[in-house]
KEKERO-193797 format. One record per residue: y, x, z negated of N, C-alpha, C in turn; residue in three letters. Coordinates in steps of 0.1 Angstrom, whole numbers, plus 5000, padded with zeros to 4 digits. Last residue first. Layout:
N
YXZYXZYXZALA...
REM end
This chain:
402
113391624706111791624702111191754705UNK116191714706115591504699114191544701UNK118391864687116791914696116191764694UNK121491954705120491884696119591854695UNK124192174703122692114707121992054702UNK127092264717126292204707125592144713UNK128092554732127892434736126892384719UNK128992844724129692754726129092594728UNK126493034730128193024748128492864742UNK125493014711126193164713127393154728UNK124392824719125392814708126292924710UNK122392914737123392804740124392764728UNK120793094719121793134734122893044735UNK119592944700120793044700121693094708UNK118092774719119192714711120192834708UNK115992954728116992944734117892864734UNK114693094701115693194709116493134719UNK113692844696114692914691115692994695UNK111792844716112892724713113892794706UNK110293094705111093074723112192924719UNK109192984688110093094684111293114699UNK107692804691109192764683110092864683UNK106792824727106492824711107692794703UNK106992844751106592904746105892904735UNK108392554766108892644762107292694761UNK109892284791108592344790109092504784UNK112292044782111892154782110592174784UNK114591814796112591804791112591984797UNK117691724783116891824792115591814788UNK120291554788119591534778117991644789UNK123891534788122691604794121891644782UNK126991364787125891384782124291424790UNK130391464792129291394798127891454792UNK133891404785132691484781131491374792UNK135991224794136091404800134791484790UNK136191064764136491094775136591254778UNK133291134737134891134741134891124754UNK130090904733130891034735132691014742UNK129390674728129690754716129990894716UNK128990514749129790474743129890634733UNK128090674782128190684767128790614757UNK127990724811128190614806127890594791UNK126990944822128290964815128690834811UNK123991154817124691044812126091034809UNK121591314830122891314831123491154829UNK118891424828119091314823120691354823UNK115991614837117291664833117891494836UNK113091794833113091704837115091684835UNK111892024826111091994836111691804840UNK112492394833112992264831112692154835UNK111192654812111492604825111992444826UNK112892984805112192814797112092754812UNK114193214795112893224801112193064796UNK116593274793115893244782114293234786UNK118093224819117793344815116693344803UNK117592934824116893024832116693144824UNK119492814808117892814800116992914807UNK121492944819120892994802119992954801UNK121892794839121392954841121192994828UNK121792554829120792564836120492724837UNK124492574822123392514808121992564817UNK125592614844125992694832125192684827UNK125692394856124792484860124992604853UNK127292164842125692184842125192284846UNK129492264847129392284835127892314837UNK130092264876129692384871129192364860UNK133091984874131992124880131592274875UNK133091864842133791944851132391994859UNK132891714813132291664828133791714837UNK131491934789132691864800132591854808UNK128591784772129291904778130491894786UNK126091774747127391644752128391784761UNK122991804753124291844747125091774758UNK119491764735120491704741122191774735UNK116391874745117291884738118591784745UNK112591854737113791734747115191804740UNK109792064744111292024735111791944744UNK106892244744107892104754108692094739UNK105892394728105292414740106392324746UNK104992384701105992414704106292414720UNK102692224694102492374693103792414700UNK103691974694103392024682103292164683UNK104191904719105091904710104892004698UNK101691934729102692014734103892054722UNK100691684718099891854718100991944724UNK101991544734102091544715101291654712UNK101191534759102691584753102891584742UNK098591494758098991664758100491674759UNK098891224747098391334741098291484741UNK099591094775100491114760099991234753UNK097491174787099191274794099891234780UNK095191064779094991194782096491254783UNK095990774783095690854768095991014773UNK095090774811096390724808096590794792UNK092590844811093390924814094890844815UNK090790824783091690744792092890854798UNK087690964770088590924770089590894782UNK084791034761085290964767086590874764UNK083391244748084091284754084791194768UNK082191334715082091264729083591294737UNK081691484695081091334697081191264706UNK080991794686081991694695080891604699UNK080491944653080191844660081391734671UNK080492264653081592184652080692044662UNK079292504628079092394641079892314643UNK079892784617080692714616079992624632UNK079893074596079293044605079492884607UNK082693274580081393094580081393134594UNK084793354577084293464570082393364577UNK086593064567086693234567085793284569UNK086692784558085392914567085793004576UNK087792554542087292684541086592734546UNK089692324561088392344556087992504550UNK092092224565091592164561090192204551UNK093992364587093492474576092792354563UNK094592234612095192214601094792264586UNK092092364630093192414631094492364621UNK089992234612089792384614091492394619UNK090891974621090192054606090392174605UNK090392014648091791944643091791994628UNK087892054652088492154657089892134646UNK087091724645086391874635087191984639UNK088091604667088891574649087991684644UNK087091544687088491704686088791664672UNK086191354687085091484690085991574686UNK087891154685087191154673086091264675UNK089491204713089991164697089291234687UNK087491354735088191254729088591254714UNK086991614759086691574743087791444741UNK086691864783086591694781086391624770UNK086992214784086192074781086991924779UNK087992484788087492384795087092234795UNK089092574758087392554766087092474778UNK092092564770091392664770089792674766UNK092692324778093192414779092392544783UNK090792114766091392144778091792214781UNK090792254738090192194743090092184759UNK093692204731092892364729091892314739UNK093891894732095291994745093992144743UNK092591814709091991764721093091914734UNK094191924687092792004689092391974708UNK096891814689096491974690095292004697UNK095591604684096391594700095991724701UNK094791624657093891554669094691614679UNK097491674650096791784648095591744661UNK098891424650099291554658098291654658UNK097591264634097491264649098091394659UNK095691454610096891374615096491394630UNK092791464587093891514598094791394604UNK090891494557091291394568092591494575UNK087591544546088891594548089491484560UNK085091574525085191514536086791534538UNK081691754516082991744512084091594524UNK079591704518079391844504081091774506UNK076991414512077991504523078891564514UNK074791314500074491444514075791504514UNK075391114489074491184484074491334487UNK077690984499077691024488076391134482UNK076090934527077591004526077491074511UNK075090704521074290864519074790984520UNK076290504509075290544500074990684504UNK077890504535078490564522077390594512UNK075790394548075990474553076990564540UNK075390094541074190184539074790334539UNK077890034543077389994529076090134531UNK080090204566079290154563078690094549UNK084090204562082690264563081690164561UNK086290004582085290064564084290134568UNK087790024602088490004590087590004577UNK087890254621086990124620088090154602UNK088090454647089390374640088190294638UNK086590634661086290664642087590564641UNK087390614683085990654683085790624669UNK090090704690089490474687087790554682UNK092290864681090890874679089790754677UNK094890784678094190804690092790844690UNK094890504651094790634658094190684673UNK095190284630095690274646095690464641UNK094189994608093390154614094390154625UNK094689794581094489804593094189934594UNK093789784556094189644562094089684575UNK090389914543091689914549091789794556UNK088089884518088689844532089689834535UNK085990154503087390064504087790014516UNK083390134481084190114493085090064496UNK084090374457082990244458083990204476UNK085390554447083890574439083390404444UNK087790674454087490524440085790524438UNK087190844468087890914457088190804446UNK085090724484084690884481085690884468UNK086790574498085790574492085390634483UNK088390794512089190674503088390634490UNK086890834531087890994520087990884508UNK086090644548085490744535086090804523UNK088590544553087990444544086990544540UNK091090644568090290754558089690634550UNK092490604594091190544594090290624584UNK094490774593094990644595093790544596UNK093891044596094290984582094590854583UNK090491034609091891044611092491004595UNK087791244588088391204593089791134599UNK084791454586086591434590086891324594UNK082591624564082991534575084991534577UNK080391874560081891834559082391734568UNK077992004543078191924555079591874553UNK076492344545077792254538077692154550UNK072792424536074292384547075292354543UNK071092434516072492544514073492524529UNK069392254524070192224519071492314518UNK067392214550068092374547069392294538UNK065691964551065492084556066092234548UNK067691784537066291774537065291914538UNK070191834551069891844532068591854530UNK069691794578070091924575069491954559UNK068591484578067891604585068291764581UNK071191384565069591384559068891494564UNK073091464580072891534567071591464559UNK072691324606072991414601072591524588UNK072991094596071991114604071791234601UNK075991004586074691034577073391104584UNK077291104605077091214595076091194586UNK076990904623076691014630076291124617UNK077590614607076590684608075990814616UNK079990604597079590684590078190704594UNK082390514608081890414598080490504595UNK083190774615084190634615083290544607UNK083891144610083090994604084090864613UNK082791454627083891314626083091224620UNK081991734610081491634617081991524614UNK080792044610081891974603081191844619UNK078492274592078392174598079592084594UNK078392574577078492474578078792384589UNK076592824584076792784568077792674567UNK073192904600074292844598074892824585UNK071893184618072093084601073393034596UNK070093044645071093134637071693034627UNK068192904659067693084649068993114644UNK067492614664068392724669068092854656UNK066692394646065892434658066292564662UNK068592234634067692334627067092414635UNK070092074658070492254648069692294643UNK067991944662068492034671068992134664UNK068291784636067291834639067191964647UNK070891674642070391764628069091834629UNK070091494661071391604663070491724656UNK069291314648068191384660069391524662UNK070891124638070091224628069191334635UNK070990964656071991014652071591174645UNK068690794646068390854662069490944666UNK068790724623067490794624068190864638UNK071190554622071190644614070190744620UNK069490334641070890414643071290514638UNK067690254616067090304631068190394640UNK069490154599068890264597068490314612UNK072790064602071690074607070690224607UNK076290094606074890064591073990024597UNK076490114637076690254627075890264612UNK076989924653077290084655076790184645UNK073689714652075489734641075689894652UNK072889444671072589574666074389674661UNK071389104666072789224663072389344665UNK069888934690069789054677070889104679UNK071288534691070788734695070388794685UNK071988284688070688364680070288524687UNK074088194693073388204702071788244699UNK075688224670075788064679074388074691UNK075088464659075088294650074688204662UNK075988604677074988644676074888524667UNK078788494673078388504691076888494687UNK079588614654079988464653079088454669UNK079088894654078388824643078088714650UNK081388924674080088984675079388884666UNK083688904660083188814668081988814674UNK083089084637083189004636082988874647UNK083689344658082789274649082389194645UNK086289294663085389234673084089244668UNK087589364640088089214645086989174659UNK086989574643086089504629086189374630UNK087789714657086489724657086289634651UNK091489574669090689674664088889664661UNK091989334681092689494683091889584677UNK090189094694090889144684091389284693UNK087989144722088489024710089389164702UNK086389064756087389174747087889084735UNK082989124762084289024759084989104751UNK080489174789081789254783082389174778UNK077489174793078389084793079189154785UNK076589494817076289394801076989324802UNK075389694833075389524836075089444823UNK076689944836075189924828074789774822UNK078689874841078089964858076989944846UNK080189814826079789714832078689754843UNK080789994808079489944800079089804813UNK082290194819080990244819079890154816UNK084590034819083890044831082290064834UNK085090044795084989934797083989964814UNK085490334788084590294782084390164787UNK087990344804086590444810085290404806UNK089990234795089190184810087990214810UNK089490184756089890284772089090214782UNK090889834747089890014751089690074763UNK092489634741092889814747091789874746UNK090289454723091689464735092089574730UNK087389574712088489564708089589544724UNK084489424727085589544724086689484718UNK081189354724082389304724083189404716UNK078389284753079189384740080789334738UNK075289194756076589124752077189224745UNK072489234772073289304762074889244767UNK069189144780070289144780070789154773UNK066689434788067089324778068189304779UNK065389624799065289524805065889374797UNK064989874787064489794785063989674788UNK067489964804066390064803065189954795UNK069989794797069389774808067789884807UNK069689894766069089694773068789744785UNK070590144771069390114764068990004768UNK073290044784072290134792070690164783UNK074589914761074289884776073089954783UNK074590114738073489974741072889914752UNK076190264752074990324746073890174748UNK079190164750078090204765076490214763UNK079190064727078889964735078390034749UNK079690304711078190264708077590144720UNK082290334728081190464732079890374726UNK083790174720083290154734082090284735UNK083889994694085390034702085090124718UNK081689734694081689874698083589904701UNK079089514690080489544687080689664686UNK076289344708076689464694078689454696UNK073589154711074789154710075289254700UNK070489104731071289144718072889164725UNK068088824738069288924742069889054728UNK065488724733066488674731067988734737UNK063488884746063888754758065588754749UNK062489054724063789094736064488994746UNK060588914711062588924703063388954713UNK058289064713058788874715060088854715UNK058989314716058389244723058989124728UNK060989454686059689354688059789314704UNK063189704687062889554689061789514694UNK063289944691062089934677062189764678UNK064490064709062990044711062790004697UNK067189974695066589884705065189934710UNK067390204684067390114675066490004681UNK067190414703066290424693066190294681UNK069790354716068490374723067190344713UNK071490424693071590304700069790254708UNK071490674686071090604677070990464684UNK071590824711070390844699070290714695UNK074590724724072990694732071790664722UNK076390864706075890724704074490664710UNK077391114712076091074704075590954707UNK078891064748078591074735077391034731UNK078391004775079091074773079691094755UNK075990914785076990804783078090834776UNK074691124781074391024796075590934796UNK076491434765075191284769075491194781UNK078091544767077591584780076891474779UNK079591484737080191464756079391524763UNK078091684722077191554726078291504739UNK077692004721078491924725077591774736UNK078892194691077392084698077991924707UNK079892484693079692374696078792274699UNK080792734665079492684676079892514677UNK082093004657082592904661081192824671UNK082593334637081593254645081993094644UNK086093404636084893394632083593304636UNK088593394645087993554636086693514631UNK089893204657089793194644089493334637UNK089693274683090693244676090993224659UNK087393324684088393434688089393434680UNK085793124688085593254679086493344677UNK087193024703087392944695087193114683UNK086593174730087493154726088093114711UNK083593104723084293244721085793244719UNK081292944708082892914716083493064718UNK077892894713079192964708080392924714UNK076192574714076692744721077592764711UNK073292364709074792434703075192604707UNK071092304734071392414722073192394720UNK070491974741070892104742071392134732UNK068691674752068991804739069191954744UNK069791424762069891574769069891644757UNK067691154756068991204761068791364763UNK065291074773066390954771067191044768UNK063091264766063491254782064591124787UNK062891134737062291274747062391224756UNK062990954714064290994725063891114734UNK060890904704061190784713061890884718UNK061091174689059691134703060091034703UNK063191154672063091234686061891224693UNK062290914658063290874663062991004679UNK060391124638059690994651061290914661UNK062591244626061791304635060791244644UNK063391054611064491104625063391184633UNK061690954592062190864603062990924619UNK061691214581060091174590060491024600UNK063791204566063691354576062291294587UNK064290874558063891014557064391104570UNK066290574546065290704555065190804552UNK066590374520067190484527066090554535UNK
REM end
């Protein structure tokens, strides 16, 4: 296992390779909760997450002789940008292999940093694996995302940065996928200022820590599907759960809706650009997952590269959730006027309408009825409410399909 003295030679390789900046306050965030809220926001890195540290830092420790050979890593795409642009900075060629579907953004990034791109499997562990089988046939250096000490150490540069800042922190929440951002992490913090809490997060559809953590030994999921591809790996680390268990004070999991939640607050209202697995600590905090009332509170965002095709589902499931968009559907008599009846009640109710579906081809409605299915923009549940009641109150039945 590493030390506090590995991550701290890790930050003199990485001086003037990534952007260390102070963790700010959120005010909004502070606001919203009633209590000090601080961001450390790694989406500003070069390659728009942590990953650069530990990537960068692994590949300067490759020998000289060993670079002709090339390296090969496996990435759902943020550790594969990282590599890319460490090889090219070294001058070494870099083979990265994704999972099919990864965001454009992350496939684009890793070619403009002239790596050989191959897409395999659906998920991390299925391109992992062909990673291995590539680095066999060819003799490259592997370099892992995440069980890697050197990776651990340059991840661990975060932890450092917070010690660095004068205000007294009392916990640190921070996304897991295969677990090296937290262990880095909580060496440098436990080492230094143990009375931190370290809390990790993860989706519930990729909880191989949580999982871990509660059999007391590693468990591998059959499969992983969350919008948060950043942390969908189907096990944790070997090295990395070892320190998980030592270091990390608690670990909590969230749903996809809550993720959508956090990433929509985010845009919304900090301004900011966060993916999946960076909005999963907020997602904690807004699914009342974690205790800090009253806490001084870092919220580790891990990046901030995501698909703007991703980006419009997700602020309609962030809509959904905070009440904000309804789909209702009512069967009505197909006479003039009916529809603009339904339209001046949503008007009066104060809803806006953002999309309207007239169906008279229904098998399962009576003749002389016709079906109108409406894309609401509301308020909240309490505004949905208030404007089902209206529409009952004049008679019409309603049905809320989302």
């Amino acid at each position: 296992m590493i030390s506090i003295k590995d991550i701290e030679q890790a930050r003199n390789i990485l001086k003037g390779i990534i952007i260390e900046k102070d963790f700010i306050k959120s005010e909004f965030l502070s606001e919203y909760f009633k209590t000090d809220i601080y961001l450390k926001l790694e989406n500003l890195q070069k390659t728009g997450s942590f990953k650069i540290r530990g990537a960068y830092n692994c590949i300067s420790h490759i020998a000289e002789k060993d670079r002709k050979r090339g390296v090969v890593t496996a990435s759902a795409g943020n550790h594969a940008q990282s590599v890319a642009y460490a090889c090219l900075s070294f001058g070494i060629k870099a083979t990265v292999v994704m999972p099919q579907g990864t965001p454009l953004t992350k496939v684009r990034s890793c070619k403009s940093f002239e790596a050989e791109t191959i897409f395999y499997g659906r998920t991390y562990d299925e391109a992992y694996e062909k990673a291995l089988e590539i680095c066999r046939e060819k003799k490259q250096i592997f370099v892992h995302a995440f069980d890697d000490y050197n990776v651990i150490a340059g991840q661990g540069t975060i932890g450092l940065e917070i010690l660095d800042q004068p205000e007294d922190i009392d916990i640190i929440v921070v996304p897991i996928g295969g677990g090296g951002l937290i262990s880095g992490i909580s060496i440098a913090i436990k080492e230094r200022k143990p009375s931190i809490k370290i809390i990790g997060v993860e989706a519930a559809e990729a909880a191989s820590a949580f999982l871990s953590r509660k059999e007391r030994k590693i468990v591998h999921l059959p499969m992983v599907k969350t919008i948060a591809d950043g942390i969908a790996v189907k096990s944790v680390g070997v090295k990395t759960f070892q320190i998980i268990e030592k270091y990390v004070d608690d670990i909590v999991i969230v749903n996809e809706e809550e993720i959508a939640e956090a990433i929509l607050m985010f845009m919304e209202q900090g301004k900011l650009t966060v993916e999946g697995a960076g909005a999963a600590p907020l997602a904690a905090l807004l699914g009342e997952k974690i205790n800090f009332k009253s806490k001084k509170v870092v919220l580790i965002i891990s990046g901030g590269n995501i698909d703007v095709n991703m980006v419009a589902r997700i602020i309609e499931r962030g809509l959904l959730r905070a009440g904000r968009f309804t789909r209702i559907v009512i069967d009505i008599d197909d006479i003039p006027g009916a529809l603009a009846e339904i339209a001046g009640i949503v008007g009066q109710a104060e809803a806006n309408i953002l999309h309207i579906v007239h169906e008279r081809a229904v098998s399962n409605i009576p003749f002389g009825k016709t079906r109108v299915k409406l894309d609401l923009e509301t308020r909240g549940y309490d505004h949905i409410k208030e404007l089902i009641d209206r529409l009952k109150s004049n008679n019409f039945n309603v049905t809320i399909e989302a």
